[in-house]
Structures are given as structure tokens and as C-alpha cells.
N, C-alpha and C positions, 0 to 999 in steps of 0.2 A: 329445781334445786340449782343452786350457785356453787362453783367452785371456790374453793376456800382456800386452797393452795394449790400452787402449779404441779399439774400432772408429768410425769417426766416417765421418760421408758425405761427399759429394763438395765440401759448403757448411759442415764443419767440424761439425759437429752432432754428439752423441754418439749411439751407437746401443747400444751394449756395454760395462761395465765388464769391466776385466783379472778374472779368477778363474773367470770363466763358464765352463761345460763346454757347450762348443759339438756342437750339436745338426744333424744333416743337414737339417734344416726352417731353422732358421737361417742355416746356409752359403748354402742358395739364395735366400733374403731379402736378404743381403749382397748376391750376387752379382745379383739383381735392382738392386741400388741403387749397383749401377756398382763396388762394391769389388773392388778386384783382386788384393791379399793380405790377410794378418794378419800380426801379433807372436802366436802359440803354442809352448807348452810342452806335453808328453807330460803325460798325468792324472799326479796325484803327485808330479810335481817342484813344484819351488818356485817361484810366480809372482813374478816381481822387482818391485821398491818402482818402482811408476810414478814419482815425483818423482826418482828417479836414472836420470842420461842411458843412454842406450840400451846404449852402448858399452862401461860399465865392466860390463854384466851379461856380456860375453863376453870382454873383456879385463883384468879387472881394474878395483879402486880406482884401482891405480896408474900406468893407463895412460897419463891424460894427461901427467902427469912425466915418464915414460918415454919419451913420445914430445919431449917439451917437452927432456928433456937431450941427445937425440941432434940436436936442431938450434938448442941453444942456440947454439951460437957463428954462426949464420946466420940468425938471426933479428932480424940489423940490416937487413937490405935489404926491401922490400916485397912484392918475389916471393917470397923463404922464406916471410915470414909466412902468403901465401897458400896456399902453398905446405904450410905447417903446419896450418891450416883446411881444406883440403879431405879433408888426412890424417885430421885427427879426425873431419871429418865423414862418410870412407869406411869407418872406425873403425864409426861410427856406424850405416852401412849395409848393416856386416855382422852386426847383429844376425841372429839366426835367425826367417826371414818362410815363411808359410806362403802359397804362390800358388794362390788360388781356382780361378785355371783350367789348373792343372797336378794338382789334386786326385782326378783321376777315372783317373789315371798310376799313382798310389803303389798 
């Protein structure tokens, strides 16, 4: 598996850029330093443009629109709006992560 996004420690640090082909000596290094998932891709596929948000690698360019027209007309009151933000941001949580300590399962 490839890293998909840089690994970073528990005080924001980087440890890993995206493209690396992670290595079993690596994983438990990670997992020494408190990390509890990754962002991974299968060798081969295409590791996604870091600078673009998480979410459009699994839903689409077009997804914030998409989401942004189905609550247009309710996005005068506070709570939509909130309500629109959590959306994108669960959007966003459903990238594909790889859990360190569910790795010894697969």
C-alpha cells in the first residue's frame, strides 16, 4: 500500500510524504508514535493531489455543489448552515483510512 497522505505525529510534525510505499518496519514505527490510521491507496493506483480536500478524491469535484444545491433553499437559518459543515466534513471522513490496529485482521 501507498501512502495517500502525509503521516504526521501526534504534535502535527510530518513523518511521511503521500507516494511512499509503506513498509512493515514503518507501520510499527508509526504505530510506536501513537498513529492510529493512515490515508492509503493499493500499489498502482493513483495517489490524489494532497492540496485537494479529502473528500472530492472519493466524491467527486462536484461534490461540494451537489451537496451545496440540495440545501440551498435552507441554508438561511444557522442550523442548516451547520448542519451543511458537518455534512462536508463527514464527506470528508469518509475518505478511505487505513487503521493501524485493525491491520493484523485483513
Amino acid at each position: 500500500m501507498v501512502l495517500a497522505r502525509p503521516a504526521r505525529a501526534l504534535d502535527g510534525a510530518p513523518l511521511l510524504k503521500p507516494g511512499v510505499v509503506l513498509s512493515e518496519a514503518q507501520l510499527k514505527r508509526l504505530i510506536e508514535q501513537g498513529l492510529e490510521e493512515l490515508w492509503v491507496v493499493p500499489a498502482g493506483e493513483q495517489v490524489p493531489d494532497p492540496t485537494v480536500p479529502e473528500y472530492l478524491d472519493r466524491y467527486g469535484p462536484d461534490f461540494a455543489a451537489r451537496l451545496q444545491t440540495v440545501f440551498q433553499r435552507a441554508l438561511v437559518t444557522r442550523t442548516m448552515q451547520n448542519l451543511f459543515l458537518v455534512s462536508l466534513s463527514h464527506a470528508t471522513d469518509c475518505y478511505r483510512r487505513y487503521r493501524l490496529a485493525d491491520r493484523d485482521e485483513s
